[in-house]
C-alpha positions as CSV (number, residue, x, y, z in Angstrom):
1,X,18.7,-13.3,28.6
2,X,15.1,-12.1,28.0
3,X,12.5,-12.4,30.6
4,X,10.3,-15.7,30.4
5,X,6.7,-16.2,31.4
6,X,6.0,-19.1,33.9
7,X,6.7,-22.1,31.7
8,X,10.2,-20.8,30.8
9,X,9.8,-19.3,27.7
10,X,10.1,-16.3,26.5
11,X,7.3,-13.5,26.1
12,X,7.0,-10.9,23.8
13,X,7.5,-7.3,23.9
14,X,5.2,-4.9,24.5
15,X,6.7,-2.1,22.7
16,X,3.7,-0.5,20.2
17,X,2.4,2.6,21.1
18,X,-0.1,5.2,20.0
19,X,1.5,6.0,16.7
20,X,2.8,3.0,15.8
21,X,-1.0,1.3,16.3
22,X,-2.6,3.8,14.5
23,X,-0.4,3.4,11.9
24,X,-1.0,-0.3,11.4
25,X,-4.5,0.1,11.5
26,X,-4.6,2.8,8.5
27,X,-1.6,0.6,7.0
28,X,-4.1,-2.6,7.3
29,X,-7.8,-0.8,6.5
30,X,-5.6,1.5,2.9
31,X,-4.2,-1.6,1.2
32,X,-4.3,-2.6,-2.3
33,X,-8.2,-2.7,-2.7
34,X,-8.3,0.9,-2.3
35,X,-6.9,1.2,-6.1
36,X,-8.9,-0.8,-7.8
37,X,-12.6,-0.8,-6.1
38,X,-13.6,2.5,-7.3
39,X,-14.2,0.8,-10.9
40,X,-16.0,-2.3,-9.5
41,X,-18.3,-0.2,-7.3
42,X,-19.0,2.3,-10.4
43,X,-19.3,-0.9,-12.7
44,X,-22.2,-2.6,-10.4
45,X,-23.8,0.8,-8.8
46,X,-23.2,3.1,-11.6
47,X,-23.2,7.4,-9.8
48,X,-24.6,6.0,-6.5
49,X,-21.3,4.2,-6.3
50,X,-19.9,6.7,-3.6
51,X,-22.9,5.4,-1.4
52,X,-21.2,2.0,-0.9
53,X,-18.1,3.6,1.1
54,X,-19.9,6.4,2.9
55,X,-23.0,3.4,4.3
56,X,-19.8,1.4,4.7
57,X,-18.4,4.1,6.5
58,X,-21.6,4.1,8.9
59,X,-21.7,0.4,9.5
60,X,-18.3,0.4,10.2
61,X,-18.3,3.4,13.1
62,X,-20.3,0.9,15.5
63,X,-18.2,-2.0,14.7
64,X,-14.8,0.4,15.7
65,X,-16.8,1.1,18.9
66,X,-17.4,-2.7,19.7
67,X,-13.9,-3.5,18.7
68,X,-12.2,-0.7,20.8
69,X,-14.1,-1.4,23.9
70,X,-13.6,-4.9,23.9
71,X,-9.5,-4.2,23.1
72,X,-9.5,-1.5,26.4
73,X,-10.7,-4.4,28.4
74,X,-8.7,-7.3,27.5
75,X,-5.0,-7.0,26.5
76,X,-3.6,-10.8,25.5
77,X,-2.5,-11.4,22.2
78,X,-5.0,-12.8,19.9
79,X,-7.1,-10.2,19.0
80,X,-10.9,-11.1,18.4
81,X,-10.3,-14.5,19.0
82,X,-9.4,-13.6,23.0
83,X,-12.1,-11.3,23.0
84,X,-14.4,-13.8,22.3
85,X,-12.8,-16.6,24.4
86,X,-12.9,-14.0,27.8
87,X,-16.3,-13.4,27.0
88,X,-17.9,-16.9,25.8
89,X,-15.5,-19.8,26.0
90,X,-13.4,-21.9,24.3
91,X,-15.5,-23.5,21.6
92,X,-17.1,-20.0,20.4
93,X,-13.4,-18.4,20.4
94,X,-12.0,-21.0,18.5
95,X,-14.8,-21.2,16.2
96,X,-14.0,-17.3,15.6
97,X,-10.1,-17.4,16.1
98,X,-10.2,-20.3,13.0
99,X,-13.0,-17.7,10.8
100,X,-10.3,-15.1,11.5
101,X,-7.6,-16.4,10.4
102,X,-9.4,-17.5,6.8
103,X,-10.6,-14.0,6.4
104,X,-6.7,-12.7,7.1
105,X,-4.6,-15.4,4.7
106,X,-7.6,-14.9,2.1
107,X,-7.3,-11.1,1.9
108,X,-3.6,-11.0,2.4
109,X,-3.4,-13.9,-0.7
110,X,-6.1,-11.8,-2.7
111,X,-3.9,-9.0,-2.2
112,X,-1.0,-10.6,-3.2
113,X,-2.3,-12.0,-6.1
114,X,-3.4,-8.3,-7.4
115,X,0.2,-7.4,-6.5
116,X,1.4,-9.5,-8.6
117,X,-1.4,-8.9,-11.4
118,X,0.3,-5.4,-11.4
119,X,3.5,-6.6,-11.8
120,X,2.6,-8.5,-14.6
121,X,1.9,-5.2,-16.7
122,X,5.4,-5.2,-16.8
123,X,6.9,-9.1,-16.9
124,X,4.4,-11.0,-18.5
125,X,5.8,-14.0,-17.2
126,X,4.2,-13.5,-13.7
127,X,0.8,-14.7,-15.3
128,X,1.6,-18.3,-14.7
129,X,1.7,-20.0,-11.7
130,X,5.3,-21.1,-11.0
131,X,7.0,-17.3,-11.8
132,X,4.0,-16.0,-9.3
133,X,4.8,-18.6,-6.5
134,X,8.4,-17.7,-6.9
135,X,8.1,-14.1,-6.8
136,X,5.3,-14.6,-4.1
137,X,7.4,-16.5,-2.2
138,X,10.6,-14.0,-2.5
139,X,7.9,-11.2,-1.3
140,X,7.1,-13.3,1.9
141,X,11.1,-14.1,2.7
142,X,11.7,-10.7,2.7
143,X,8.8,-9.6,5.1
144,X,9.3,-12.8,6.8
145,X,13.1,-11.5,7.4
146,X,12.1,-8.1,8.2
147,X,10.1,-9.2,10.9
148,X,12.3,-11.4,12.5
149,X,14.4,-8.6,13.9
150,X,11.8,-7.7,15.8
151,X,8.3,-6.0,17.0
152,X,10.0,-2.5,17.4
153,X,11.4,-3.3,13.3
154,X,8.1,-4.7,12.0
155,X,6.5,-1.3,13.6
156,X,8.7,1.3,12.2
157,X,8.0,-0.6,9.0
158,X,4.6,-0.1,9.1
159,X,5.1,3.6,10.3
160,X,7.2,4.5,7.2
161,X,4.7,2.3,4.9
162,X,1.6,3.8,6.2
163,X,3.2,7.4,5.5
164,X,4.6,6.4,1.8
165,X,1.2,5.1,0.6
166,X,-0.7,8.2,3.0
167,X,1.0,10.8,0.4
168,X,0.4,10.0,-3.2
169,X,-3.7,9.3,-2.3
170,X,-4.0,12.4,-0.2
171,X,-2.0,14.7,-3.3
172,X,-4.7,13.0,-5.4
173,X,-8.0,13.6,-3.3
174,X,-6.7,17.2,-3.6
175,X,-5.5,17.6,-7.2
176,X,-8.5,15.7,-8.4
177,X,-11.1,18.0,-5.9
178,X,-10.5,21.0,-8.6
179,X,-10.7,18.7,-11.7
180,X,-14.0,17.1,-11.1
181,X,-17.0,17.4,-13.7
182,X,-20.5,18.1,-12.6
183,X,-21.6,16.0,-15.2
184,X,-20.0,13.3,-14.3
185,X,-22.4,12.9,-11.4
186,X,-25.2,12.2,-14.2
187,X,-26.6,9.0,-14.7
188,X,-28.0,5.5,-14.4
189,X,-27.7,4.2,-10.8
190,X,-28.1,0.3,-10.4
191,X,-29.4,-0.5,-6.6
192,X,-30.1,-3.8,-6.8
193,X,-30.3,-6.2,-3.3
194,X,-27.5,-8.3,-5.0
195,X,-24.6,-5.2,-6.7
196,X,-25.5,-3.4,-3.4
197,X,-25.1,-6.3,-0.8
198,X,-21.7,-7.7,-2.5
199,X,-20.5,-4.0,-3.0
200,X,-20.8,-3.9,1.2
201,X,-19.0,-7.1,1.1
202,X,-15.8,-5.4,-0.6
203,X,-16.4,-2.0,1.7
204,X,-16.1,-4.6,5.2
205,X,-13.0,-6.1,2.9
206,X,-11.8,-2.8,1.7
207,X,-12.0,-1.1,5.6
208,X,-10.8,-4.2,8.1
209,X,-7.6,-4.8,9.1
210,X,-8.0,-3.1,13.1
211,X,-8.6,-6.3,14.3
212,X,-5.6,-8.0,12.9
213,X,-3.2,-4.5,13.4
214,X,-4.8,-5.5,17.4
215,X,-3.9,-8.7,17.3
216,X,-0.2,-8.0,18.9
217,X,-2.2,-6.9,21.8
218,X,0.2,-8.1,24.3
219,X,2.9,-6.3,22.6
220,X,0.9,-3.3,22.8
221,X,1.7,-0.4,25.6
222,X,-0.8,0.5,27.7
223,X,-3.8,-1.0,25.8
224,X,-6.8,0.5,27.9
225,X,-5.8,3.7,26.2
226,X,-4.1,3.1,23.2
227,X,-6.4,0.9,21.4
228,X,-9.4,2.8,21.8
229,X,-7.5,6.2,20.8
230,X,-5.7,4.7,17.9
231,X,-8.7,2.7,16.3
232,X,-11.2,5.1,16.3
233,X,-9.1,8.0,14.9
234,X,-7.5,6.0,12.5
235,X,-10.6,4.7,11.0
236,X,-12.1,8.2,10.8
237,X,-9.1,8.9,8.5
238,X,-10.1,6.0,6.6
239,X,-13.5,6.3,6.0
240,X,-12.7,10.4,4.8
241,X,-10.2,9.4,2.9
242,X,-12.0,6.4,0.9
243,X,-15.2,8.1,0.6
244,X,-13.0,11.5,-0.9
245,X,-11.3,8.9,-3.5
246,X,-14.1,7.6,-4.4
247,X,-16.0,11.0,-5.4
248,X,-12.9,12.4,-7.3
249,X,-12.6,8.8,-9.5
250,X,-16.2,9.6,-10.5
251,X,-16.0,13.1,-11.0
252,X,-12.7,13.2,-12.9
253,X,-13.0,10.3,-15.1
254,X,-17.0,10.0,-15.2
255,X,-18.2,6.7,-17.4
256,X,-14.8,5.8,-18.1
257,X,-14.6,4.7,-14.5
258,X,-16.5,1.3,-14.6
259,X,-14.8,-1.8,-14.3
260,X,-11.2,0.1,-14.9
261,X,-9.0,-2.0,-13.6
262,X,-6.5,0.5,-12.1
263,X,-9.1,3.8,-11.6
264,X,-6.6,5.8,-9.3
265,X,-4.4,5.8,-12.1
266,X,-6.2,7.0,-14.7
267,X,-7.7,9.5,-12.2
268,X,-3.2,10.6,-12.2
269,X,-3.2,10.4,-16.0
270,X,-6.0,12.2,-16.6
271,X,-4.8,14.9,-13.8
272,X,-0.9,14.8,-14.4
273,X,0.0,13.3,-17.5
274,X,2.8,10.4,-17.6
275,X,2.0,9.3,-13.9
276,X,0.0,6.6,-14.6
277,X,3.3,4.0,-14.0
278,X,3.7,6.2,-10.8
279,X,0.6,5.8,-9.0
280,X,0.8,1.7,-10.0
281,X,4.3,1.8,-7.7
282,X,2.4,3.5,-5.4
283,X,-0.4,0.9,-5.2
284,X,1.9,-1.9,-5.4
285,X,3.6,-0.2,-2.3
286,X,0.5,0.5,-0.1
287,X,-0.1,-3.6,-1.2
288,X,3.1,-4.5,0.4
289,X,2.6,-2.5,3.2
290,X,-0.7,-4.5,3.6
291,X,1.1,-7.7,3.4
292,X,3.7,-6.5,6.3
293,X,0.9,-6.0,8.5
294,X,-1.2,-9.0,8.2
295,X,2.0,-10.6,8.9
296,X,2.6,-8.7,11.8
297,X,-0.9,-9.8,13.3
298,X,-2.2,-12.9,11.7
299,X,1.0,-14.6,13.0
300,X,0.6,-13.8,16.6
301,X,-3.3,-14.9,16.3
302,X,-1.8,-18.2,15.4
303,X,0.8,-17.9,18.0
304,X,-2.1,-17.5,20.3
305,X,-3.9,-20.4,19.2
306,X,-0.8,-22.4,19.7
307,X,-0.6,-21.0,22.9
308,X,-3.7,-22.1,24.4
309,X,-3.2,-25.7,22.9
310,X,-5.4,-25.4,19.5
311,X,-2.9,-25.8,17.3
312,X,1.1,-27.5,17.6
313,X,2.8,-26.1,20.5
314,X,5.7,-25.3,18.2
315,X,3.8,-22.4,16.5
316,X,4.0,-20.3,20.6
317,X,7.4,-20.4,20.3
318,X,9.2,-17.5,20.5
319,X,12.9,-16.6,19.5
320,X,14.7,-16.2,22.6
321,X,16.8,-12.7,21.7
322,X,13.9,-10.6,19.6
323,X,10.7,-12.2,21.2
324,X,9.2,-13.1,18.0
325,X,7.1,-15.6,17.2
326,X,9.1,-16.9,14.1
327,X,7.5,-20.5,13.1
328,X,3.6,-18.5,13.5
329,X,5.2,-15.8,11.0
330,X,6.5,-18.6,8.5
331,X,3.9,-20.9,8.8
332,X,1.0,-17.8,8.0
333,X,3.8,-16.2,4.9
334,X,3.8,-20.2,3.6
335,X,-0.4,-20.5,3.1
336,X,-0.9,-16.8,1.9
337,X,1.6,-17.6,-1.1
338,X,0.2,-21.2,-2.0
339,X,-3.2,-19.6,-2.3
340,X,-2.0,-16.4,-4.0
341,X,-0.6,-18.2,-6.7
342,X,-3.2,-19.9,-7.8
343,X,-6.3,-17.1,-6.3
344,X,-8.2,-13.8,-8.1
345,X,-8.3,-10.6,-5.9
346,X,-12.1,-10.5,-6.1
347,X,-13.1,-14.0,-4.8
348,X,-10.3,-13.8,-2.3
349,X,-12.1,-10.4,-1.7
350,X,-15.3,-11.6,-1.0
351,X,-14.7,-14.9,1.2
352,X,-12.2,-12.9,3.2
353,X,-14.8,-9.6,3.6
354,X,-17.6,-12.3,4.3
355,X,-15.6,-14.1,7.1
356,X,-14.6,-11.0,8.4
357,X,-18.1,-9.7,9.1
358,X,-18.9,-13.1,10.9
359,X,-15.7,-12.3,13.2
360,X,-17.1,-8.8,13.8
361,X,-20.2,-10.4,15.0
362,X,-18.8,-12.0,17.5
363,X,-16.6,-9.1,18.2
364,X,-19.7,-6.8,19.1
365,X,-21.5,-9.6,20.8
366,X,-18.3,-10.0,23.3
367,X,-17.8,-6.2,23.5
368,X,-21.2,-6.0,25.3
369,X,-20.7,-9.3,27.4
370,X,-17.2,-7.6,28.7
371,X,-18.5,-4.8,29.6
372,X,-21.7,-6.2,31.2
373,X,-19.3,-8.3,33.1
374,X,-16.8,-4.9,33.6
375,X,-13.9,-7.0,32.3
376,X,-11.0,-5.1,32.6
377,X,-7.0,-6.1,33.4
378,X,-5.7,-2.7,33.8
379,X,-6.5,1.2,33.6
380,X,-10.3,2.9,32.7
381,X,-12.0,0.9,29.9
382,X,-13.6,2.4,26.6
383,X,-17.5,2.2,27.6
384,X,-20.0,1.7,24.9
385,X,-23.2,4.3,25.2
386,X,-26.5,3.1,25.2
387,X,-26.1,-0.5,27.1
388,X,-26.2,-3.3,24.7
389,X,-28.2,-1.2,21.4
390,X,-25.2,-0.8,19.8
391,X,-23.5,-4.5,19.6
392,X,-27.1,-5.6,18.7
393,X,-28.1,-3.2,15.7
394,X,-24.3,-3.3,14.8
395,X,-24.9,-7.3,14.6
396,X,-28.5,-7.3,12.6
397,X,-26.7,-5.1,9.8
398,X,-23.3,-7.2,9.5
399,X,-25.7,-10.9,9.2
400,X,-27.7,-8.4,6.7
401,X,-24.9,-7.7,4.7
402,X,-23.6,-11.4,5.0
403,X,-26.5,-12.8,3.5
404,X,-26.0,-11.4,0.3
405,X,-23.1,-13.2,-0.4
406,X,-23.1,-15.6,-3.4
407,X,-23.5,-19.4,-3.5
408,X,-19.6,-19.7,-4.2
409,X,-18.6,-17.5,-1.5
410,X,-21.0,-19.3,1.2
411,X,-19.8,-22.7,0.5
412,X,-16.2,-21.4,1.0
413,X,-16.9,-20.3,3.8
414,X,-18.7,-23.5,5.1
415,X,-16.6,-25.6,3.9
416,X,-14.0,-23.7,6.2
417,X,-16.6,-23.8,8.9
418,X,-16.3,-27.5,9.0
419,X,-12.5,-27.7,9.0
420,X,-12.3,-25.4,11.4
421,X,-14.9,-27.7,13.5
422,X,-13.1,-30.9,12.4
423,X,-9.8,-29.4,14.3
424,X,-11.7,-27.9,17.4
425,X,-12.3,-32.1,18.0
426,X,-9.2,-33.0,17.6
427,X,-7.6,-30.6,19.8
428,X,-10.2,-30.9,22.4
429,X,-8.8,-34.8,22.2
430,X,-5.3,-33.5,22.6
431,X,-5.8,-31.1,25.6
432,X,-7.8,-34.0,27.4
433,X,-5.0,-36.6,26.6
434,X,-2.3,-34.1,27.6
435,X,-3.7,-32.3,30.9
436,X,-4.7,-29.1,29.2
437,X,-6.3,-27.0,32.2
438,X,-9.4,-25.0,30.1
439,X,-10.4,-23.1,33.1
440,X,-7.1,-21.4,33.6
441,X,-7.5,-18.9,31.0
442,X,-10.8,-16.7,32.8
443,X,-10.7,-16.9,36.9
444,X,-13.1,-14.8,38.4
445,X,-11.7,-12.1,41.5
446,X,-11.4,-13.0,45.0
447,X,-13.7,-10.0,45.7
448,X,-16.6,-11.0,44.6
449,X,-17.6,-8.1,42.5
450,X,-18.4,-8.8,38.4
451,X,-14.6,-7.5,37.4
452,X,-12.3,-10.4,36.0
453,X,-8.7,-10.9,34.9
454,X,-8.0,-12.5,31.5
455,X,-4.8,-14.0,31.4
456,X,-5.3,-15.2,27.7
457,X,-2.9,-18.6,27.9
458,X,-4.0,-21.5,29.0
459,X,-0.6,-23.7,29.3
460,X,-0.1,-27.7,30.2
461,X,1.2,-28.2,33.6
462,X,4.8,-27.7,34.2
463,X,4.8,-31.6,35.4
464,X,3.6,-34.3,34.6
């Protein structure tokens, strides 16, 4: 019989460590996009095209800062959506739990759909929509099945994943280093406000995916000093390793890189000729490793929201023998393949890359309020340098970036905005009707100094 929480039921594990986080971090931030945005960035920016992952690089160094300190100090599951909710309340937490889920099923379903673009090289018959939602669907049973055994499972998983789609990129960064043209450097660069501001777009797309690999956080060991270790070393080895790609793409294949659909592999043709088909399996494996880690996190955020009453209670539950919640896991696997099947990678892209700086926002903005307040549940913090200077600069460049998305991209977005408001009401209405407690979730210490405990549920009474 597994240990229960207060209310009877069951809690989950906390059974991810160091490896295994970093790991799903560098799973999440090396999916799928990573082998195909090297010709969209050269098609839109022409030579200065390595500029968009090395500035993305620099915007994204802060944002791992905010996001690791505010992970040190608060350990529920949830992610940026408790972050938020410790720091600012319900209503703003909610608001960002609901942007970041949008951001996760839309760049899980636009990398889906390019998974099964690739797959389509090879049966045609995955260009229309019923053979994709069947294959789709067969994709998300067997993750879903895989996860179901377990937290320990679903990390090994993303261990071996993270190490299989690690090898073929690195071999290539250092093939391709001694193949590279300097010629190839030579030409037009188009820095326009708009190529420039949706090329940033893709980059935030293209590197997130720490905040939902820190989503489990209450199934993560030790958080105070795992999460700040893990995240900032494994987006180092992101950043290096995207920026590297990027360089050898342009200098191996020159004008022949913009707008390829599949750049990485014609960087292997070009470099080892035949291996063209093998770099595609490789890119259709770091995809599925992707998808097995946004499963892995974007069903405990909903688990979380469940938890603390936002959404039906049945998607908390967990499964009494393997502490997993199964109904948040099936329920995120269902949406991602609807909208895969009928989705494009690149507007997926950009919604989900749009959302997700909005979440980041808020993710810096709570990083500085918890540490102002000296939140903390348990060990020595991560403390961000220079007060609040870097959540506030971090902030102004993320809205900057934001505001270049297109018309199509900012009404998806809205329109999402509203639902997301629209169900706020409703289950406001519902905890009122059904003795929700709202205050449970932050109490402040009995000592009277500014240090706090966040339990991160907030649970009906036990009777009625």
């Amino acid at each position: 019989m597994s240990s229960g929480g207060s209310d009877g039921q069951p809690q989950l594990l906390r059974a991810v460590g160091f490896w295994a986080l970093t790991a799903a971090v560098v799973n999440l931030s090396i999916g799928g996009s990573i082998y195909v945005l090297q010709g969209i960035f050269a098609g839109t920016l022409g030579v200065a095209a390595p500029l968009a992952f090395l500035l993305g690089g620099l915007v994204f160094a802060p944002v791992t800062m905010c996001v690791a300190a505010a992970g040190s100090r608060i350990s529920a599951t949830g992610g940026p959506y408790v972050y938020v909710r410790a720091a600012f309340g319900p209503l703003p937490s909610f608001v960002t739990g609901g942007i970041f889920w949008i951001s996760n099923f839309a760049g899980a379903a636009g990398l889906a759909a390019a998974l099964l673009d690739q797959a389509a090289q090879i049966a045609p018959s995955l260009s229309h929509a019923l053979p994709r939602g069947v294959a789709a669907g067969t994709t998300y049973f067997l993750l879903c099945a895989l996860n179901a055994r377990g937290i320990r499972t679903g990390a090994m998983a993303i261990i071996l994943l993270a190490v299989v789609k690690l090898l073929p990129l690195l071999l290539l960064v250092t093939l391709g280093s001694f193949s590279m043209q300097a010629a190839n450097f030579h030409g037009a660069a188009t820095l326009t406000w708009s190529s420039f501001g949706s090329a940033m777009v893709l980059v935030i797309f293209c590197y997130s995916g720490m905040e939902i690999a820190l989503s489990p956080s209450g199934e993560i060991h030790d958080p105070s000093r795992v999460v700040p270790r893990a995240t900032l070393i494994a987006m180092a080895a992101v950043v290096l390793l995207a920026v590297s790609l990027q360089i050898v793409a342009q200098g191996v294949l020159g004008g022949h890189l913009a707008n390829n659909p599949a750049p990485l592999a014609a960087v292997a043709a070009t470099l080892v000729p035949g291996s063209y088909g093998a770099v595609l399996l490789a890119a259709s494996i770091s995809m599925f490793g992707m998808l097995q880690g946004d499963l892995v996190g974007s069903s405990r955020l909903l688990y979380a929201l469940a938890r603390d009453g936002y959404l039906p209670s049945i998607l908390s539950h967990v499964t009494e023998r393997r502490r997993v919640p199964l109904p948040a896991l099936i329920a995120h696997a269902t949406v991602v393949v609807l909208v895969a099947t009928v989705g494009t990678f690149k507007s997926l892209a950009l919604v989900s890359g749009g959302a997700m700086a909005i979440v980041y926002i808020g993710c810096c903005a709570a990083a500085w309020q918890l540490q102002k307040q000296d939140t903390r549940e348990a060990g020595a913090p991560f403390v961000l340098p220079g007060g609040p200077w870097i959540p506030l600069l971090t902030s102004t460049t993320l809205l900057v970036i934001v505001l270049a998305l297109g018309r199509s991209e900012w009404k998806a977005i809205c329109y999402a905005l509203l639902v997301v408001m629209a169900l706020y009401g409703i289950a406001r209405w519902r905890r009122t009707h059904r003795g929700f407690d709202t205050t449970q979730a932050w109490s402040p210490p009995s000592d009277g100094r500014a240090r706090g405990q966040f339990s991160g549920a907030s649970r009906p009474p036990t009777s009625g």
